[in-house]
N, C-alpha and C positions, 0 to 999 in steps of 0.2 A: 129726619134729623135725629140725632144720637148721639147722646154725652155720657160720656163714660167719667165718672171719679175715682180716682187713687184715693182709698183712705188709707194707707201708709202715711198721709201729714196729719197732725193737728187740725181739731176743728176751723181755725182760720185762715188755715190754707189749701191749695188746691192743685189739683192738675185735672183739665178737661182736655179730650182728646175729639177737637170736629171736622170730620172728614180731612182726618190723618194731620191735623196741625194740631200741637202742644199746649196750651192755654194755659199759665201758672201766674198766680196771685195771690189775695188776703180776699177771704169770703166774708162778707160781713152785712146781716140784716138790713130792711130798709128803715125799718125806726132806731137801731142801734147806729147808723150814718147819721143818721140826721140828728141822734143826740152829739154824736161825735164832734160834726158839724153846726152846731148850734143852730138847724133851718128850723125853721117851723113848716109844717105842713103846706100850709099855705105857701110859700115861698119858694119852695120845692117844688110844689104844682108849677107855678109861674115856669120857675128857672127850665121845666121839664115840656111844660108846654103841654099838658095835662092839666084836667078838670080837678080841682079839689075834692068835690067828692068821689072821685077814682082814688085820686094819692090817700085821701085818709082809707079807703074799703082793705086798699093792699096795705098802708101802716098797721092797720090793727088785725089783717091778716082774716076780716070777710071777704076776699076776692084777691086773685090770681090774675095777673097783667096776661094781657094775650101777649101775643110776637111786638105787633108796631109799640106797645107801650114799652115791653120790657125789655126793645134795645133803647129806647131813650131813657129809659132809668137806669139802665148798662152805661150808657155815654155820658148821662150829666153828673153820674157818683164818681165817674173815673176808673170806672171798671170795677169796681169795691161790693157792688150790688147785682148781682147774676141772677138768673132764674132757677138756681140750684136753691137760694136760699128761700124762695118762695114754696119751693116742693119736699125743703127739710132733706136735702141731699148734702150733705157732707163729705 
């Protein structure tokens, strides 16, 4: 797996390229979502189908979602929340 980023955009936007498709969007952290969103951690866990103490480890950024977690925090943010933002990939 390989994702390349254009930093030609601004910080909150993106282009990933995965195996030759285009990917373009708004990057944006997972506790900057969810202040956006008014969730609370807890609520997030549920909505995510994740253990609260996982969603707080990655909100405060002691732990790194593996694969199965962090396409479901890809899918329940609306795609707002990537694995770039957890690795500080711009």
């Amino acid at each position: 797996m390989k994702w390349v980023v254009c930093k030609a955009f601004i910080y909150t936007h993106f282009i990933l390229q995965f195996r030759g498709t285009i990917i373009t969007g708004v990057i944006m952290k997972l506790n900057e979502y969810l202040k956006k969103e008014k969730l609370s951690i807890a609520k997030f866990a549920m909505k995510c189908d994740i253990p609260f103490p996982t969603i707080s480890k990655y909100y405060y950024g002691e732990k790194i979602p593996r694969q199965e977690n962090m396409h479901k925090i890809y899918q329940c943010t609306e795609k707002k929340v990537d694995a770039n933002d957890f690795y500080g990939i711009k």
